[in-house]
C-alpha positions as CSV (number, residue, x, y, z in Angstrom):
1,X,-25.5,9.5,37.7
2,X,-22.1,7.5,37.8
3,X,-20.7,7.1,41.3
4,X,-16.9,7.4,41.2
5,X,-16.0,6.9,44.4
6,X,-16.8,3.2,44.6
7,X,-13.4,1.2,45.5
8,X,-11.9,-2.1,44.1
9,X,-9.0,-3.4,46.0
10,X,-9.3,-0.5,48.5
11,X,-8.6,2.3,45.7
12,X,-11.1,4.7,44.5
13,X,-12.1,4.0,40.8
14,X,-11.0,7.2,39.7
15,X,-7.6,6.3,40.9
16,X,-7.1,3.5,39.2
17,X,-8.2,4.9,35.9
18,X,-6.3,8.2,36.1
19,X,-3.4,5.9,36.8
20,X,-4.6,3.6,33.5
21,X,-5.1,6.8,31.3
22,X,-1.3,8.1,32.2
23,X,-0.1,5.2,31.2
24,X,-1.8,5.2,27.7
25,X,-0.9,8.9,27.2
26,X,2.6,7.5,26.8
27,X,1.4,5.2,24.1
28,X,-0.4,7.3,21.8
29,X,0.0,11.0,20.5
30,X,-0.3,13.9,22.3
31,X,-3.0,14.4,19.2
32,X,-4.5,10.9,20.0
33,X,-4.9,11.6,23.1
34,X,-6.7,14.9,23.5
35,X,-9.0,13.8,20.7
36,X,-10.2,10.5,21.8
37,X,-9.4,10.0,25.4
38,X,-10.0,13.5,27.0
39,X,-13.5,13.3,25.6
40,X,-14.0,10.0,28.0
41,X,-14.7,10.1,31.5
42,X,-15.2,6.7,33.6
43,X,-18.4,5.8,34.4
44,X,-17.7,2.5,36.8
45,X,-15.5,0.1,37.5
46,X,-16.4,-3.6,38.4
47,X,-13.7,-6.1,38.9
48,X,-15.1,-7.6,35.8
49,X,-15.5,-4.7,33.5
50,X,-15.0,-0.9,33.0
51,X,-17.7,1.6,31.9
52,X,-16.6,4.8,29.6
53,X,-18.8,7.8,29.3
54,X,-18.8,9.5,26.0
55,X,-19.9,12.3,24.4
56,X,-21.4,10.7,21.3
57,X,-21.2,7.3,19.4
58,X,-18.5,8.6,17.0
59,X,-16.6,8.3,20.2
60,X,-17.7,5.3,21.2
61,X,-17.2,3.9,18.0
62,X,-13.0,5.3,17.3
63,X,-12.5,3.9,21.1
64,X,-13.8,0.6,20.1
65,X,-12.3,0.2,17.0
66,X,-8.6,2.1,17.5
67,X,-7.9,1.7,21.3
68,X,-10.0,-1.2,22.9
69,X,-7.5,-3.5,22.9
70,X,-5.0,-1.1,24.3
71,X,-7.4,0.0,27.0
72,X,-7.7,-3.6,28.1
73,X,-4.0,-4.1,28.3
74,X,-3.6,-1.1,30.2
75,X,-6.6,-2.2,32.9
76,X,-4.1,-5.7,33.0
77,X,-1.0,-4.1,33.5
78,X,-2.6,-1.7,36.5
79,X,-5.2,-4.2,37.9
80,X,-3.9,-7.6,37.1
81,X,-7.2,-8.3,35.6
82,X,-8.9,-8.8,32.0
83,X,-12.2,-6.1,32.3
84,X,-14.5,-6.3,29.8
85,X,-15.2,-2.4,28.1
86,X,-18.4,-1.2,27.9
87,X,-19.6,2.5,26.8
88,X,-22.4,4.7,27.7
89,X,-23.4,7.4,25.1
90,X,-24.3,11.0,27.4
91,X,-25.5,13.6,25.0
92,X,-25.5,16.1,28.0
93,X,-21.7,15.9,28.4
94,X,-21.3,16.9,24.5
95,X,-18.5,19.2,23.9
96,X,-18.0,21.6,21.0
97,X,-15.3,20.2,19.3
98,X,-17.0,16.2,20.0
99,X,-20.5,18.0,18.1
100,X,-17.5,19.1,15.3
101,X,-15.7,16.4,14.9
102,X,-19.0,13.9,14.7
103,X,-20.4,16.6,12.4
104,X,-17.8,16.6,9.7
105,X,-16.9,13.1,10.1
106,X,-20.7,11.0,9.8
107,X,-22.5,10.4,6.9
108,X,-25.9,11.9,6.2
109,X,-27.4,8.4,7.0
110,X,-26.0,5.5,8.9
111,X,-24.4,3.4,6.2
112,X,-25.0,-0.1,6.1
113,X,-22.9,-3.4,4.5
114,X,-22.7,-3.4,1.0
115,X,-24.2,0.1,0.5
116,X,-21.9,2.0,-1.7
117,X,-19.6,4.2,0.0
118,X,-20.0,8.3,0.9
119,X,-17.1,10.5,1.1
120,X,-14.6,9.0,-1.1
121,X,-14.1,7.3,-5.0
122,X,-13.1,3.7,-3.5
123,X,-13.7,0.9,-6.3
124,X,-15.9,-1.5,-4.4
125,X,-14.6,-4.0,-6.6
126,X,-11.2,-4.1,-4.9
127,X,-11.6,-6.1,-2.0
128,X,-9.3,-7.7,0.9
129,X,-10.6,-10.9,0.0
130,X,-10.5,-11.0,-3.7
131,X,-6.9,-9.6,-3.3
132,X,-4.4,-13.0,-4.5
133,X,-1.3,-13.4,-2.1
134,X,2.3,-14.7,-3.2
135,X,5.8,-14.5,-2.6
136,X,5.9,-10.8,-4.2
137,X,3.4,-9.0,-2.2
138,X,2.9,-10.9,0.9
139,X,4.5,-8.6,3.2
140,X,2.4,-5.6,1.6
141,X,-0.5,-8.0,2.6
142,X,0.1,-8.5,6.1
143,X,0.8,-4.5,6.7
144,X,-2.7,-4.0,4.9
145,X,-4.3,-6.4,7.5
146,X,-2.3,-4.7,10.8
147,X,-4.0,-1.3,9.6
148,X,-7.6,-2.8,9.4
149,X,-6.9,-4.2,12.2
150,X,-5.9,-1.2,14.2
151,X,-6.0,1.5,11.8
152,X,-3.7,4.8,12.6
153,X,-1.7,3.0,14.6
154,X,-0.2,0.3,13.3
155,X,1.9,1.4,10.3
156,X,1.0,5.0,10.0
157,X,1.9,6.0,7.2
158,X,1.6,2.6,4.8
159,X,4.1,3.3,2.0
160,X,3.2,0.9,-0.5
161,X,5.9,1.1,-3.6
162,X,6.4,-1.1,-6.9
163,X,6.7,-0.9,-10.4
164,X,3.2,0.0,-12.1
165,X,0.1,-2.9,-11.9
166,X,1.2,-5.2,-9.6
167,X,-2.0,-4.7,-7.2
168,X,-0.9,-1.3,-5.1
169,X,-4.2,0.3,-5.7
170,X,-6.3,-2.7,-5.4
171,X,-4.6,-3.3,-1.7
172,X,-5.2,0.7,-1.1
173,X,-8.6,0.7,-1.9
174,X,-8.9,-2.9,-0.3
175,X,-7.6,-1.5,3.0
176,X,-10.3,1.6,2.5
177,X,-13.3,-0.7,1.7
178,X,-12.4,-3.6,4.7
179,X,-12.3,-0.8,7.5
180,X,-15.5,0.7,6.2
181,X,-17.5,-2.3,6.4
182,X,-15.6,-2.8,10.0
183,X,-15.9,0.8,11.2
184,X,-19.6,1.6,10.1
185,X,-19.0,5.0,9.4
186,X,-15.8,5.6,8.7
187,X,-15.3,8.9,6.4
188,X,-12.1,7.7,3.6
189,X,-10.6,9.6,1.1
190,X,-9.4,8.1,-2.1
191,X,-7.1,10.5,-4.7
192,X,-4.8,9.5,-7.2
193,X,-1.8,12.6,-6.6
194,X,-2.6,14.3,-9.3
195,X,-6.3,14.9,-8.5
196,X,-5.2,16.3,-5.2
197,X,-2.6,18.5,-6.9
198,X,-5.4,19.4,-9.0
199,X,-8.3,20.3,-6.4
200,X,-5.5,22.5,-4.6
201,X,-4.9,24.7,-7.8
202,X,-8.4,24.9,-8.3
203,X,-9.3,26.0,-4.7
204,X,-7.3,28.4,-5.1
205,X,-8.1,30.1,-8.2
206,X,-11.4,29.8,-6.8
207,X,-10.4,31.0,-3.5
208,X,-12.2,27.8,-1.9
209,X,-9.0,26.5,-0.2
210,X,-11.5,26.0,3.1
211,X,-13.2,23.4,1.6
212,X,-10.3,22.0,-0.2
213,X,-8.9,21.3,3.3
214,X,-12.2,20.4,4.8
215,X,-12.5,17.5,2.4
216,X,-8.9,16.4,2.7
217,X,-8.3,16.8,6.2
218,X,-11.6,16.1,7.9
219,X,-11.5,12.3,7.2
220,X,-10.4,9.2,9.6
221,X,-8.5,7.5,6.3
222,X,-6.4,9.4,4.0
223,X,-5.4,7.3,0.3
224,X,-2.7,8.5,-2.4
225,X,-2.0,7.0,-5.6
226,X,1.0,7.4,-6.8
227,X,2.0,10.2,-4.5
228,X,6.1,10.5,-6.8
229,X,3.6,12.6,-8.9
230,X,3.9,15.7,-6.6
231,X,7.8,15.5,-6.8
232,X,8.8,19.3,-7.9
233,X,5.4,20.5,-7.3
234,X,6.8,22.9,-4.5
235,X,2.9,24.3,-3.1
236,X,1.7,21.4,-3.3
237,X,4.3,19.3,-1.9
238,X,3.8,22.1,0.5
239,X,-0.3,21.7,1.5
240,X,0.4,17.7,1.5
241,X,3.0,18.4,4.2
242,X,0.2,20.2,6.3
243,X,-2.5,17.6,5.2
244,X,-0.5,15.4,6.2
245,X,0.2,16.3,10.0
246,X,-3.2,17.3,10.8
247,X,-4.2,14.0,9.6
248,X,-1.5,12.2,11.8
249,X,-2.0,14.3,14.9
250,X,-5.4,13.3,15.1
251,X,-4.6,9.7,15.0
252,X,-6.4,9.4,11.2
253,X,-4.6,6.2,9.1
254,X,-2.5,7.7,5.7
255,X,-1.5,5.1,2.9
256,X,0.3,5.9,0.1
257,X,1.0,3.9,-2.9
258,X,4.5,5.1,-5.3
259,X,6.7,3.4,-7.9
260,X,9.7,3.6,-5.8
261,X,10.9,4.6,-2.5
262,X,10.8,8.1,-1.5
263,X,14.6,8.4,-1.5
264,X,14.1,7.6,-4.9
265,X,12.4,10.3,-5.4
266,X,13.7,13.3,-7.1
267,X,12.8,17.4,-6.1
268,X,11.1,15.8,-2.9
269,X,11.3,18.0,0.4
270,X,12.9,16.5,3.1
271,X,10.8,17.2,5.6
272,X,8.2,15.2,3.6
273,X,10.5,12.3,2.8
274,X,10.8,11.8,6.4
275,X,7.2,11.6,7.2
276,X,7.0,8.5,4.1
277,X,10.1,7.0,5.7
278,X,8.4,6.9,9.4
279,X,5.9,4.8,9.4
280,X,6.3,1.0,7.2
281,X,7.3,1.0,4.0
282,X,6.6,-2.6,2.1
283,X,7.3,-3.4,-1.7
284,X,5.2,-5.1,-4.5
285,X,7.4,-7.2,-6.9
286,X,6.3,-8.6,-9.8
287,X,3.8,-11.8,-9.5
288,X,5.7,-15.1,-9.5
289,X,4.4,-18.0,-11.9
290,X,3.0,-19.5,-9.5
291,X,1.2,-15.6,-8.0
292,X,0.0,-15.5,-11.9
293,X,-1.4,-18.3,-12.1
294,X,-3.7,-18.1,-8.8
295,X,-4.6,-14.7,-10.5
296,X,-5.7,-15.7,-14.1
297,X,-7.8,-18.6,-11.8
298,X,-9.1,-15.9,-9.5
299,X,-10.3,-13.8,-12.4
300,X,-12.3,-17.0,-14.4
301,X,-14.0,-17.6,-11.0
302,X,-15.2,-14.2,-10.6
303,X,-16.3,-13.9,-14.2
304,X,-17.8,-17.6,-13.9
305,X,-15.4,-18.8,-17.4
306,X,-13.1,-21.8,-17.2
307,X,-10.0,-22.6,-19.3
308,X,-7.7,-25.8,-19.3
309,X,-5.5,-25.5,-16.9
310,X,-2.4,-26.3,-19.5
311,X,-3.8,-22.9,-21.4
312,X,-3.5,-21.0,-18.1
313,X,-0.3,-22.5,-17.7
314,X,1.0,-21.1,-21.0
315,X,-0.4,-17.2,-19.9
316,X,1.3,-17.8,-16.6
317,X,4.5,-18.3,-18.2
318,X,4.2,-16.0,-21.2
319,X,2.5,-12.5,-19.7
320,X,5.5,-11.2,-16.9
321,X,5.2,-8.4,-17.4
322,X,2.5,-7.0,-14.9
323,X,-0.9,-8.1,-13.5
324,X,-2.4,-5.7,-15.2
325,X,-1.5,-7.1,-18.5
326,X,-1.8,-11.0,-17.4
327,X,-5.8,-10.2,-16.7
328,X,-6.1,-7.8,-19.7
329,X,-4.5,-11.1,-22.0
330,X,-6.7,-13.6,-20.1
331,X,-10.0,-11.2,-21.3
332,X,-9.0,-10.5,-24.9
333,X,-8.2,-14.3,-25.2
334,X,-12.0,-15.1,-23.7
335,X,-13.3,-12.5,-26.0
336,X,-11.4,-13.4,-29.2
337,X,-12.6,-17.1,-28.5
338,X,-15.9,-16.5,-28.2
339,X,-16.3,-14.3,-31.0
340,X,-14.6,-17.1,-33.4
341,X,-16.2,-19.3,-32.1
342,X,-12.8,-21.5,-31.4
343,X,-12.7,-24.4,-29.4
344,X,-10.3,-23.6,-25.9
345,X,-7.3,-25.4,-26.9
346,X,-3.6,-25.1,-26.2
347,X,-2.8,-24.5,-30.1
348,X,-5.9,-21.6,-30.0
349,X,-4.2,-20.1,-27.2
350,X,-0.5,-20.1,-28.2
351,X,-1.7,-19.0,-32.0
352,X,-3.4,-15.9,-29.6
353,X,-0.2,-15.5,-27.5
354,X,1.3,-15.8,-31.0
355,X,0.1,-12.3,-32.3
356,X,1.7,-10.4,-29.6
357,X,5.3,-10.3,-29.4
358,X,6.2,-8.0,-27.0
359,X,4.2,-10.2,-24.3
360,X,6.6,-13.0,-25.2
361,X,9.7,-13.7,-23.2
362,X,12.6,-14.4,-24.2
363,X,13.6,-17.8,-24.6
364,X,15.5,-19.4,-21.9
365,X,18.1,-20.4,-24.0
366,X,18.9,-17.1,-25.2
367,X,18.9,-15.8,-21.6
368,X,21.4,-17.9,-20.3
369,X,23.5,-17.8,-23.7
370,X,23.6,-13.6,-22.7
371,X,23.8,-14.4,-19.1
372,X,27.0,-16.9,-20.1
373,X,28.5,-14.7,-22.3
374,X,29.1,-12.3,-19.6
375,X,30.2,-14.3,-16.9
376,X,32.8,-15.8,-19.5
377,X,33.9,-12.3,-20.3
378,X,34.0,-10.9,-16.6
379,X,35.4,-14.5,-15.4
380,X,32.4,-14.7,-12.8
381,X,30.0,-17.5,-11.7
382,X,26.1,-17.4,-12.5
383,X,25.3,-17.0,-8.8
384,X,27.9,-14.0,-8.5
385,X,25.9,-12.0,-11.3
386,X,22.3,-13.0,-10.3
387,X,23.2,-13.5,-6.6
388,X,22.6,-10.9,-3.8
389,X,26.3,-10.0,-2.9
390,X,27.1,-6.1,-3.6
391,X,30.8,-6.4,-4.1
392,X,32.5,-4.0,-6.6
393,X,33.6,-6.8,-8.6
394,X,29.9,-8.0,-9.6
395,X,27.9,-4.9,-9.9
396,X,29.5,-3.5,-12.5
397,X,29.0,-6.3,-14.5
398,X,25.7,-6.8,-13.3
399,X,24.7,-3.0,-14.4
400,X,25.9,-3.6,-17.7
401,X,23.7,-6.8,-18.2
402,X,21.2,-4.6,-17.2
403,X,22.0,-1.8,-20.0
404,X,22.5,-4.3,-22.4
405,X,19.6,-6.5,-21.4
406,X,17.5,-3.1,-21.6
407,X,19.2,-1.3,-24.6
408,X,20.2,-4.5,-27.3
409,X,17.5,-7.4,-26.4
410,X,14.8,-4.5,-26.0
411,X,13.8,-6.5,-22.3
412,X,11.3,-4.3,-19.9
413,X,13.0,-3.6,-16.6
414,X,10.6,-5.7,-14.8
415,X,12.0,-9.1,-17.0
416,X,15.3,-7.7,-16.2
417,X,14.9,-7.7,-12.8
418,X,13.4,-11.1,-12.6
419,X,16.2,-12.6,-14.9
420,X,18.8,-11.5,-12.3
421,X,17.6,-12.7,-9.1
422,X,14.1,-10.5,-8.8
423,X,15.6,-6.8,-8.4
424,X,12.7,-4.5,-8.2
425,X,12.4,-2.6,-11.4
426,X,14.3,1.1,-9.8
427,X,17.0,-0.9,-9.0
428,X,17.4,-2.2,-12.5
429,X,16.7,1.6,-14.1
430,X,19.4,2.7,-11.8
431,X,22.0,0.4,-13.3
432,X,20.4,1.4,-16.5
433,X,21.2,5.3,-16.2
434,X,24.9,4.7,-14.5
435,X,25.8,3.2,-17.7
436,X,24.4,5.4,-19.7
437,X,26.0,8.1,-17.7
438,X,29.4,6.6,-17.7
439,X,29.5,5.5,-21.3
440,X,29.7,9.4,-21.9
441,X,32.9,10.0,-19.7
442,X,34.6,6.8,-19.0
443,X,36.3,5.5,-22.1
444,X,37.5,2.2,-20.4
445,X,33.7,1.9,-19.3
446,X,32.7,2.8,-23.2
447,X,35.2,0.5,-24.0
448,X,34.1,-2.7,-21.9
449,X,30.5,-2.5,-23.0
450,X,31.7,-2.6,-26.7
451,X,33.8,-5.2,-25.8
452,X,31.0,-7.4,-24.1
453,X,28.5,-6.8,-27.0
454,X,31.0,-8.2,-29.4
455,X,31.5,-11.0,-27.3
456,X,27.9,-12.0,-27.8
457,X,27.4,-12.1,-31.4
């Protein structure tokens, strides 16, 4: 049917693409590789395009979507020409393992835009485009957008880490619903850690543990929530481990979502800390004013309310805590409203804000009388204890504005972090628990802090 010996530039065709396909074989996985590209046979070569022969349109479509881009970079490098890549579908030259593969990994019925999504639990609601970008989580953003892009590839695994509801599982299930709608047919699969710790125990007291690891390891997109929930859990850290490389072997995109870094984590396996730490890891601070503010306006244009812009001014700059608990305020403040029928005004708003004390910050003034108190007692500048530099000489007295931040002024980690300089919320616990620690054996330690709270009163 395809005629392979036809020559451009005095080569045979099958030449030139042999040559092409060792090339990409030493820019993918050996896993890659076998799975996609030993399926595909070349069906003609033009000097204005290149015809593949596949199996099935599950191939077609992972070529297109994962590797077209490298295939046409490839045909450049070897022919000095831009080919456009086109595909014929030959049912004939079906394999086995293609019939497999496209068996376990379509849907019952071709899906189409919108429809809600086989195969996983992804929230529909959490989209790419509804996700609000600042300082704090831009970089997370861009890594989401590379994977859509060019999903197990770029960024494989995504380790997503930040303190809890700062948008990690909206850009996880973001990522999951943007490259269905792009892929057509992608098969996801969306856990929180413990729900996968908790279908491997059941499989096996039910002695299912095939379709167990059919579910989780048959899929093109793997998704973990809060994967520092498996930390001690030795079998299951154990099946994750093997999830984990089939998945990767085969080219399928992981992304995992944790409230700190994996050598942060304690009772981890190695072997398994490695595999987080080899593909991107990107944090998720805490939203900005001005990231908290986009977000309250966000959330009144999706739920079709307004509010004067001075009132969302005021949430900005009271709730700092998390997203999470800036869009729960902004709702209970709508619904308190309406059912009191108030008029939206500043006073009605602050008398709201008013009622709940712990979403309050501190006053400045009282910050920077703390903050002033200790840089008097350690003889330091403000920009030595809030500043970036690591030096003996100001982290010690940084860690025990954290403790006392934490411990007297009753402060959540988050504000502490934001008050000096925006440390992420593990770095701030870990100056936390080194006090604590040394309190208990160092006397001269024990003795400063004492020293330092008296200085404050």
């Amino acid at each position: 049917m395809y005629k392979l010996s036809t020559k451009i530039f005095g080569v045979e065709n099958n030449t030139l693409w042999n040559k092409a396909l060792k090339l990409i074989k030493e820019q993918v996985t050996s896993g890659n590789f076998r799975t996609w590209f030993s399926q595909a046979s070349l069906g003609s070569l033009t000097e204005k395009s290149l015809t593949l022969v596949v199996p099935s349109a599950f191939i077609k479509q992972q070529l297109a979507l994962r590797y077209e881009k490298l295939i046409q970079a490839t045909l450049q490098e070897v022919m000095g020409k831009d080919l456009t890549i086109h595909y014929e579908i030959d049912s004939a030259k079906s394999s086995k393992k293609a019939a497999r593969i496209e068996e376990e990994s379509l849907p019952l019925e071709m899906p189409t835009a919108n429809r809600p999504i086989p195969h996983s639990n992804l929230n529909q609601k959490y989209t790419i485009e509804n996700f609000v970008v600042g300082l704090t989580n831009n970089l997370a953003f861009a890594a989401a957008q590379a994977v859509i892009q060019n999903p197990g590839v770029a960024y494989n695994p995504l380790f997503i880490y930040g303190p809890s509801g700062v948008g990690k599982t909206h850009l996880m299930h973001a990522i999951g619903n943007s490259l269905y709608q792009k892929g057509g047919f992608l098969k996801s699969v969306y856990a929180p850690s413990e729900r996968f710790m908790v279908d491997f125990v059941d499989s096996i007291r039910t002695k299912r543990t095939g379709e167990f690891r059919a579910r989780y390891r048959n899929c093109d997109l793997l998704l973990i929530d809060d994967i520092q929930f498996i930390s001690g859990k030795d079998s299951t850290q154990e099946e994750f481990f093997h999830t984990f490389n089939e998945l990767y072997s085969k080219g399928a995109q992981i992304v995992l979502t944790s409230d700190r870094t994996p050598n942060e984590m304690q009772k981890i396996e190695s072997r398994l800390m490695s595999r987080f730490q080899g593909g991107l890891m990107v944090d998720i601070q805490l939203p900005d004013f001005d990231t908290r503010l986009a977000i309250l306006q966000a959330k009144l244009q999706e739920s079709g309310e307004t509010l004067p812009e001075n009132c969302l001014s005021l949430i900005a700059e009271s709730i700092v805590s998390n997203t999470r608990e800036l869009e729960g305020t902004l709702v209970q403040i709508l619904s308190r409203l309406k059912l009191t029928g108030q008029e939206v005004t500043l006073d009605s708003v602050k008398h709201f804000l008013g009622k709940q004390p712990s979403t309050q910050p501190t006053g400045l003034f009282d910050q920077k009388k703390v903050l002033n108190g200790i840089n008097q007692f350690f003889s330091l500048h403000m920009s030595d204890l809030v500043g970036p530099r690591r030096q003996k000489e100001f982290v010690l007295p940084r860690q025990i504005t954290m403790f006392i931040l934490y411990n007297d002024y009753k402060l959540p980690m988050e504000r502490i972090g934001q008050i000096l300089g925006g440390r992420d919320h593990t770095t701030v616990l870990h100056g936390i628990e080194k006090i604590k620690e040394a309190i208990k054996r160092d006397r001269d330690i024990q003795r400063m802090v004492i020293e330092v709270k008296q200085s404050l009163t």
